[in-house]
C-alpha positions, -999 to +999 in steps of 0.1 A: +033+159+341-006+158+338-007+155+379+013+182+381-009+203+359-038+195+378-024+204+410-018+237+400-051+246+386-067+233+417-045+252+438-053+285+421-092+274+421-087+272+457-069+301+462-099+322+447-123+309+462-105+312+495-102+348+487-140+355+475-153+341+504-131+365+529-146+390+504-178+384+511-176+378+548-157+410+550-187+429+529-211+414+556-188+430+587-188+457+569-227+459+566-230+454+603-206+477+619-214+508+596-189+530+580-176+545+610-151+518+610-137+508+578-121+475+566-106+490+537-073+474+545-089+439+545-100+447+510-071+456+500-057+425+510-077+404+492-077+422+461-038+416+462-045+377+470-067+382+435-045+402+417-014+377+429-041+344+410-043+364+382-001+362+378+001+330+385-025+322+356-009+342+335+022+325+344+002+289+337-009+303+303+022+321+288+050+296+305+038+259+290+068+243+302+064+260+333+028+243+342+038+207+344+070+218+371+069+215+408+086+247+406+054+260+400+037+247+430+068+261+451+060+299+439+024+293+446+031+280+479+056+306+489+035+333+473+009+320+497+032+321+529+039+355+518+005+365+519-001+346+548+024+371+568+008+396+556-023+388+568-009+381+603+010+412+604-019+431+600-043+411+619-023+414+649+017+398+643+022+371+665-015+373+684-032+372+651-060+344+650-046+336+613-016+324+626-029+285+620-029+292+584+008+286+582-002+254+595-023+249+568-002+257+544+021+229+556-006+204+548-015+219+516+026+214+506+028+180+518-007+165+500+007+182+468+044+176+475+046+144+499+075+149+524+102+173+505+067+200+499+058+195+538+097+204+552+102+229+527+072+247+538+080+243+571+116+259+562+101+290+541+069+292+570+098+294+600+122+323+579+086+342+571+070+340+605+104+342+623+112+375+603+082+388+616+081+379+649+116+401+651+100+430+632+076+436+658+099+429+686+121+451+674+096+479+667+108+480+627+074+480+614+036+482+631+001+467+619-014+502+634+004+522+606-021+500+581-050+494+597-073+513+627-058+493+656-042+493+692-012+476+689+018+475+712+052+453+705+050+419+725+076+415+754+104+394+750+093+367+766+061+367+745+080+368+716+105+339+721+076+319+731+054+327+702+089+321+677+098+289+697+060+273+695+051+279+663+085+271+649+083+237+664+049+233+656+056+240+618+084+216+619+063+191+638+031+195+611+057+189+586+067+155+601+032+148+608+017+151+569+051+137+555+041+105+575+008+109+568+015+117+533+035+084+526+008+064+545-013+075+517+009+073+486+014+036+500-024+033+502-030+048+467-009+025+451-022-002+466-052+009+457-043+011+421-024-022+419-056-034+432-083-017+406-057-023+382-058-065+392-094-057+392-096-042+360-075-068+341-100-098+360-133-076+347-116-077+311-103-111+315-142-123+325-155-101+299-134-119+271-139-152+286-180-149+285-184-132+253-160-160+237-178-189+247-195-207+219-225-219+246-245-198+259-243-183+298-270-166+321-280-157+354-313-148+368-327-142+400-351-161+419-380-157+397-363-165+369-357-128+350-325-126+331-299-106+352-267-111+327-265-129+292-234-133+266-245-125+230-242-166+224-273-170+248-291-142+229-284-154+198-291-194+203-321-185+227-334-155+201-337-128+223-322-095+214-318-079+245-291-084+279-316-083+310-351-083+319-364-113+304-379-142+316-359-177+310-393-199+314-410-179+294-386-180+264-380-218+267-415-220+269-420-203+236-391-227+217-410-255+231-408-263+264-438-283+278-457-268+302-451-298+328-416-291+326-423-256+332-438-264+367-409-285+377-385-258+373-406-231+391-391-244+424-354-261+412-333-273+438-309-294+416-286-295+392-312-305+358-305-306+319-331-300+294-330-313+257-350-289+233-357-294+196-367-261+186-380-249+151-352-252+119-345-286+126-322-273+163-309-293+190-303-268+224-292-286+256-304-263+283-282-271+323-298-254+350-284-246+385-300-229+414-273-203+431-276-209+468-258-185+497-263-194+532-296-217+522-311-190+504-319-190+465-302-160+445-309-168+411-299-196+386-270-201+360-277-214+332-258-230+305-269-232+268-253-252+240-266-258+205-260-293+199-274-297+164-245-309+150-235-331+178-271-347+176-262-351+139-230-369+145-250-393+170-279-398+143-249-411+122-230-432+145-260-447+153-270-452+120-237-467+109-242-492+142-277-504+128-262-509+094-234-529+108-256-550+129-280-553+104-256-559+075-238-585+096-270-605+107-286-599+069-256-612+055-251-646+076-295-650+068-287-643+031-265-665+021-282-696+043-312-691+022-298-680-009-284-720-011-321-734-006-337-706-027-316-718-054-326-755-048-367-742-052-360-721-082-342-753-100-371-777-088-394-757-100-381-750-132-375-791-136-413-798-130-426-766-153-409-785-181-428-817-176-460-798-170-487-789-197-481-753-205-512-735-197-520-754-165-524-743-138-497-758-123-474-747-155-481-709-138-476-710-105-445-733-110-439-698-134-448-683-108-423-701-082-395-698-108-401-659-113-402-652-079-374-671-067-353-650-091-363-618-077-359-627-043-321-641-056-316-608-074-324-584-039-304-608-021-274-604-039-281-566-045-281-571-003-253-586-005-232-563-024-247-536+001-229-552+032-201-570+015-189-544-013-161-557-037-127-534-036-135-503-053-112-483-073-102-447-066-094-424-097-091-388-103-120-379-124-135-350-134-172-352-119-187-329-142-183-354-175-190-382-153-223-365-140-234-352-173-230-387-187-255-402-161-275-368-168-280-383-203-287-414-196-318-405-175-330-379-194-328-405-224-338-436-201-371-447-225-382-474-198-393-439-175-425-419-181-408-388-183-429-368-210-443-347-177-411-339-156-389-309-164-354-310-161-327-281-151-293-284-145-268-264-133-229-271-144-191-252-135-176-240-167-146-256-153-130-291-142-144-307-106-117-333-098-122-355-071-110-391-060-140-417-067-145-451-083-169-442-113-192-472-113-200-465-078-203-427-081-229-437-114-246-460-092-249-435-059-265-411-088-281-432-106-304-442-072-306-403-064-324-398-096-346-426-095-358-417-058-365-382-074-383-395-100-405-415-079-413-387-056-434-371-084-468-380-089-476-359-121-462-325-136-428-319-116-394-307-117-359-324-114-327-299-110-294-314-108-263-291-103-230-296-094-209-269-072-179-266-050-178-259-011-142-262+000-134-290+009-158-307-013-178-310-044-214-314-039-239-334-063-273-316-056-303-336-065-335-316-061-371-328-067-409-307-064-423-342-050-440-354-021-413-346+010-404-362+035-415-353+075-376-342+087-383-363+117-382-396+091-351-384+073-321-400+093-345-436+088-344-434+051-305-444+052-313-476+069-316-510+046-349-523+038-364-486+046-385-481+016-400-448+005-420-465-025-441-491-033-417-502-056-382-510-049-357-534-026-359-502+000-318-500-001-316-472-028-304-445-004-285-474+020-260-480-012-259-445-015-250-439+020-223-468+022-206-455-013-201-417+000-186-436+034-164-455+015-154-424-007-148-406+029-180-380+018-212-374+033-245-374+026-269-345+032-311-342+025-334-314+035-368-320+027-400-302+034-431-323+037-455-316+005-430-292-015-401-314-023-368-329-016-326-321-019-302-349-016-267-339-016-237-357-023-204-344-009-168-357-026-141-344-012-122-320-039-086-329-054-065-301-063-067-304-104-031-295-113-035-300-152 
């Protein structure tokens, strides 16, 4: 329906400007011939082809349904052959030099009307011109009534010659643009099944790239950024599509200059790790884009691989425990036998030496000693070898306020110059957890925050909820730790302090395992530290 509109409009457009330029041409005869001879008639003419637009716009404008109608096109058209003859007639009849304009009304029909416009036409063309053609044989009617003209009625031969030629050479225009015609409806919807493919594959790419969670771009051969998906901007931090440099941003994040230099002439595939400011792992794959051994550009792939850099930090870490627990464990209890066997023979000889000798205190000293070395190998040895532990429902804030207590309370501290905050739900935190073990994993948190003071501090404990989990914040104003030394504080024997065994945070890490938790710290070096514990939650249906 639309088309059809169209069509129409553009034919009347046409029409006009057909007839302003006849105008015109006719004003500039006129000019040059004087007013001896007038073309009055021709203006005449054209102010009917004028007059006949303005009908059919009205027509267009008063007759909606009538604008989206072949018929339409059909009046036009035959309103247009009509004037056509007209024009011939008094231009000459059938020696007129307008006579091709029937001709062109043929291909005007079939480009708006494909085959069944051409033929009709054709039909209406052949009953105009014939009519006319017999006219003037006949004598009935002469151009030089009209117009200032010698005329004189063609002979019959003339005039079956003229009617046969022009009749087969509407008919043979017709056939002619009808092929034509279909030749190019065939072509345009090829055309359109093929920009419609070709749409569907730019959408298609579009919604592949922009949902990648890595990072894609191209650039040419000196490295300026031709295309990037919003996950490149946004793990790169650049804010705009094109026009960047790539070695100059990874530069910026971090990228020595060495490195720089290598990739100024890449001619393979190469993969760049880059630990860029916030703690950030990117993995940067570079490819040059080759076409008939000549550089283009590169592609380049971008992933943030923070987390996946985590995950390794823990495997690996749970791999050192493992080996470490399992060698520690076999040493432990081979000298925990003989260390036994010292502490007894020393004890045996203190009592038959003369208290305040010196060999009453260092056998003391033997005894004392022995002890301790006992005591941190069994504490090892729960570490590695943990007894079976026993899974409850319990709410975690009365368990974490009673440990609160304690430590706040604990007179063997030298608390009087800490503050303490806390931060408590209103409501029950149930979770699944063995509560000696979730004392003890707090217990250790504390004292680690504790010992990270040296003087006036703060210690804020708080308990929240992050679906799927509960999470136990301890946070201290110490001394930090560097964020490179974080993921070694979880190893056994790691020590922090002067004082202590060094596997505080290794029983802590081993106790969230078990409880199927994790552990997470953020420190900044010289401000302070956050441990967090993370339980999952259990719906609390009481």
């Amino acid at each position: 329906m639309e088309g059809l509109e169209k069509q129409a409009i553009r034919l009347m457009v046409v029409r006009m400007v057909v007839a302003l330029t006849f105008f015109f041409s006719a004003l500039g005869i006129q000019a040059s011939i004087g007013l001896h001879l007038t073309l009055q008639p021709f203006f005449d003419f054209i102010a009917f082809v004028l007059a006949l637009n303005l009908v059919y716009a009205l027509m267009y404008w008063w007759i909606p349904p009538l604008r989206g109608m072949t018929l339409f096109l059909y009046i036009q058209l035959t309103g247009d052959a009509a004037t056509v003859t007209l024009l011939v007639f008094l231009t000459g009849g059938i020696y007129s030099i307008f006579v091709f304009l029937f001709h062109l009304l043929i291909v005007v029909a079939g480009i708006l009307l494909q085959r069944k416009g051409a033929f009709t036409m054709a039909a209406v063309d052949s009953l105009l011109f014939g009519s006319l053609t017999v006219a003037l044989f006949y004598n009935w009617i002469r151009p030089d009534w009209f117009v200032q003209t010698t005329y004189e009625p063609p002979p019959p031969g003339s005039a079956l010659y003229a009617l046969l030629a022009n009749l087969m050479g509407f008919f043979l225009v017709a056939v002619l643009v009808s092929i034509m015609s279909s030749r190019i409806e065939r072509s345009r919807k090829t055309l359109g099944e093929v920009q419609k493919d070709l749409s569907f594959l730019r959408d298609l790419n579009e919604k592949v790239v922009s949902s990648l969670a890595g990072g894609l771009l191209t650039t040419d051969e000196k490295w300026n950024v031709i295309f990037c998906n919003a996950a490149s901007r946004r793990i790169l931090m650049e804010s705009v599509a094109s026009g960047w440099n790539l070695l100059d941003q990874l530069r910026s994040l971090g990228l020595e200059e060495e490195a720089v230099n290598r990739l100024q002439d890449l001619n393979q595939p190469q993969d760049i790790s880059l630990e860029v400011p916030g703690d950030q792992h990117l993995l940067v794959s570079l490819w040059p884009m080759l076409e008939n051994e000549g550089r283009l550009g590169y592609l380049a792939l971008v992933r943030d691989e923070t987390e996946l850099v985590r995950l390794r930090q823990q495997l690996a870490l749970r791999d050192r425990l493992a080996a470490t627990g399992e060698m520690a464990a076999n040493i432990a209890h081979e000298i925990k036998n003989p260390l036994g066997s010292i502490s007894g023979s020393a004890q045996m000889l203190r009592r038959e030496a003369v208290p305040g000798s010196r060999e009453y205190e260092l056998l003391g000293i033997i005894h004392s000693e022995s002890n301790r070395l006992s005591q941190t190998l069994q504490n090892f040895l729960s570490f590695v070898q943990p007894g079976p532990q026993i899974l409850k429902n319990h709410d975690l804030v009365a368990l974490a306020r009673e440990v609160w207590t304690l430590f706040r309370n604990d007179p063997s501290h030298s608390l009087e110059a800490l503050t303490f905050k806390e931060s408590f739900p209103t409501h029950r935190v149930v979770a699944a957890v063995d509560q000696d073990r979730f004392r003890q994993a707090m217990w250790n948190l504390l004292q680690n925050a504790r010992k990270a003071i040296n003087g006036p501090g703060t210690i804020t404990l708080s308990l929240s909820l992050r679906e799927p989990y509960a999470i136990l914040e301890v946070k201290d104003t110490g001394k930090g730790i560097p964020k490179s030394e974080i993921p070694k504080y979880f190893e056994p024997f790691r020590r922090g302090f002067r004082s202590g065994s060094g596997l505080g945070l290794s029983v802590v890490y081993r106790i969230m395992e078990q409880h199927g938790g994790l552990v997470e710290m953020d420190s900044t070096y010289g401000k302070g530290t956050v441990c967090r514990l993370l339980f999952p939650l259990v719906r609390d249906d009481a």
